[in-house]
C-alpha positions in Angstrom: 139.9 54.9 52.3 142.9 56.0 53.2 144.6 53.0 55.4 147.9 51.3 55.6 148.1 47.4 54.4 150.6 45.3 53.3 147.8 43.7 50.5 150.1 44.8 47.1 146.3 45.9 46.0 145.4 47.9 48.1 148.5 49.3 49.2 149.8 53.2 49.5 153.0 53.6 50.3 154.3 57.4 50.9 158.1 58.1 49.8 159.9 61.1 51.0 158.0 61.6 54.4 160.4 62.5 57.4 159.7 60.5 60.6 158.2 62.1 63.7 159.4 60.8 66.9 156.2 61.9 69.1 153.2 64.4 68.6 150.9 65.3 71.1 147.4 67.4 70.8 144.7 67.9 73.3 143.1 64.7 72.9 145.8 62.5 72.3 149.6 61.2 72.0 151.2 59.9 68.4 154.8 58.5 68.8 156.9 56.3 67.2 157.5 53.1 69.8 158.3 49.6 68.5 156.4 47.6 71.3 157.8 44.1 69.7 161.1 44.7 71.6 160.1 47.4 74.2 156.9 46.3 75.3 154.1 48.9 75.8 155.4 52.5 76.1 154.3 54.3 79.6 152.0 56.7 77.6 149.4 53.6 77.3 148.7 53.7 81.0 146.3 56.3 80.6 144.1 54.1 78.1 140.3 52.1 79.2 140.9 50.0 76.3 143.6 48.2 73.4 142.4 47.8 70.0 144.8 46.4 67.5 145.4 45.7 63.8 149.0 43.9 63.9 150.6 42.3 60.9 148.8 38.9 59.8 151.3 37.0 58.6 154.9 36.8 58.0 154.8 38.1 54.5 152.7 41.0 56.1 155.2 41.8 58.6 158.3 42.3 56.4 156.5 44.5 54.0 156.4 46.6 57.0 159.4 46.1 58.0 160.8 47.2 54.6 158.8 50.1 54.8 160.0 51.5 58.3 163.3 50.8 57.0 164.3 47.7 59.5 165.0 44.0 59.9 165.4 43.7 63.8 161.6 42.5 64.2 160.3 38.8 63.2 156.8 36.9 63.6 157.8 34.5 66.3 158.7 37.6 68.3 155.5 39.6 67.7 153.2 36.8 68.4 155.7 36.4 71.4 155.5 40.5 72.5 151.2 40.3 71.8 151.4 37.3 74.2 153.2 39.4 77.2 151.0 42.4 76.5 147.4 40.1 76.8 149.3 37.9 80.2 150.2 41.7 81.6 147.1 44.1 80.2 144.2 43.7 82.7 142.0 46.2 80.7 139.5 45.2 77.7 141.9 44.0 74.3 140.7 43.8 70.8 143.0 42.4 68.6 142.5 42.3 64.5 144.6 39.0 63.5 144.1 35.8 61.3 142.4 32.7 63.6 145.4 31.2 62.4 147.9 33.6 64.7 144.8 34.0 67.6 144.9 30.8 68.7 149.1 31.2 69.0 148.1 33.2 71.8 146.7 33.4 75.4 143.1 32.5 74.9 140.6 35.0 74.1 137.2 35.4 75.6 135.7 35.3 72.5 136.9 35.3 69.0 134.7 36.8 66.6 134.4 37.3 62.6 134.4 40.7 61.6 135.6 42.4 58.2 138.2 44.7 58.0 138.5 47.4 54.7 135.4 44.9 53.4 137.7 41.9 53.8 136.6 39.0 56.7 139.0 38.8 59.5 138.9 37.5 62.7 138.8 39.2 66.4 139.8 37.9 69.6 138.9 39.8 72.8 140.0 39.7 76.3 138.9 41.0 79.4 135.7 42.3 78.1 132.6 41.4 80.2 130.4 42.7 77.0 132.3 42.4 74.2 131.8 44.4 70.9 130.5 42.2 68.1 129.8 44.2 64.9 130.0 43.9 60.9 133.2 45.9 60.9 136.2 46.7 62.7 135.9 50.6 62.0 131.9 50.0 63.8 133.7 48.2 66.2 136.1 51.4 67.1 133.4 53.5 66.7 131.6 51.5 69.5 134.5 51.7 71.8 134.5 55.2 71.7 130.9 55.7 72.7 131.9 53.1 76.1 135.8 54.0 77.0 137.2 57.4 77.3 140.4 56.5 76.1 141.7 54.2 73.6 145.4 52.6 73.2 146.8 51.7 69.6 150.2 50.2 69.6 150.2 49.5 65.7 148.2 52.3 64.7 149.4 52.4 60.8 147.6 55.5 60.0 145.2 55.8 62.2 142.1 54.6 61.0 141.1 53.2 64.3 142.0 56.2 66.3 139.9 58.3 64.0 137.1 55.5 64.5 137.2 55.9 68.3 137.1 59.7 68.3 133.9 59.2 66.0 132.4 57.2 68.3 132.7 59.5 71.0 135.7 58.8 72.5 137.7 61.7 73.7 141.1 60.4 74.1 143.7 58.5 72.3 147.7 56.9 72.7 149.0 55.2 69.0 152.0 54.1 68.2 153.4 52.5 65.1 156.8 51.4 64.7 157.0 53.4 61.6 158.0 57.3 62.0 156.4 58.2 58.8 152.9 56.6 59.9 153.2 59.2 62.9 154.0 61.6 60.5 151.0 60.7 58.3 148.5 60.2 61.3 149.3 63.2 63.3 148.6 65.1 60.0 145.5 63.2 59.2 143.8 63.8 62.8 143.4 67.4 62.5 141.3 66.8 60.0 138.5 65.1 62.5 
């Protein structure tokens, strides 16, 4: 599988890729967008439905931070940037996080165990008459994409849950990642759908 963790054992980690700013095919928008300090970008207007996979814990976060080659972006602020997305987004949001870090913010309608890559996770979903409850987060996508036209990823790593969706049937897609090279990576990986 090709996915991007933090877990040391599992992890791939690309060296010499250039960044890419923002790619754009017929059925969907890659850019690079750090929604910790800037919020959701425009782009995500367009989207039925969030799904998520943000950083689990603090040790999780500053491998990716090391990674995208900065140190502006701590947990208390993600957890605090996730917060103002779920008081703000009126649309379905699935959200991939420890129960730990889900209960830190606005209560979910339902929080749910799930795995994730084989590993149990837990998550939360809001404004979701219906929610999606299934053995896996890539079913879970897939599922999505059979019920929403259009899907919003705001830390889409490399894409896994994009190309999820678009299995499912979904026909559109916005990710961003605040890491150029995983826009790099994903916008090369999609074209292979």
């Amino acid at each position: 599988m090709f996915y991007h963790t933090a877990l040391k054992n599992k992890s791939v980690t690309y060296r010499g890729i250039k960044e890419t700013v923002r790619f754009e095919q017929q059925n969907g928008i890659m850019l690079k967008h750090n929604f910790v300090s800037d919020g959701l970008a425009v782009e995500f207007n367009e989207c039925d439905v969030l799904y998520a996979e943000p950083p689990y814990s603090p040790s999780g976060l500053k491998v990716f931070n090391e990674r995208a080659e900065i140190d502006n972006i701590n947990f208390k602020n993600l957890i605090a940037a996730l917060s103002k997305i779920l008081n703000e987004w009126t649309k379905p949001v699935y959200l991939i996080m420890s129960k730990t870090d889900l209960v830190k913010l606005p209560s979910a309608d339902v929080i749910v165990e799930t795995t994730l890559n084989g590993n149990a996770v837990s998550m939360g979903v809001w404004n979701e008459n219906c929610p999606i409850v299934l053995p896996s987060a890539e079913l879970v996508c897939q599922e999505l994409g059979s019920r929403y036209k259009c899907m919003g990823d705001f830390a889409c790593g490399y894409g896994n849950s994009v190309k999820n969706f678009l299995i499912g049937g979904g026909q559109r897609f916005v990710a961003s990642d605040y890491d150029g090279k995983c826009v790099t990576i994903i916008s090369r990986q999609i074209n292979k759908l």
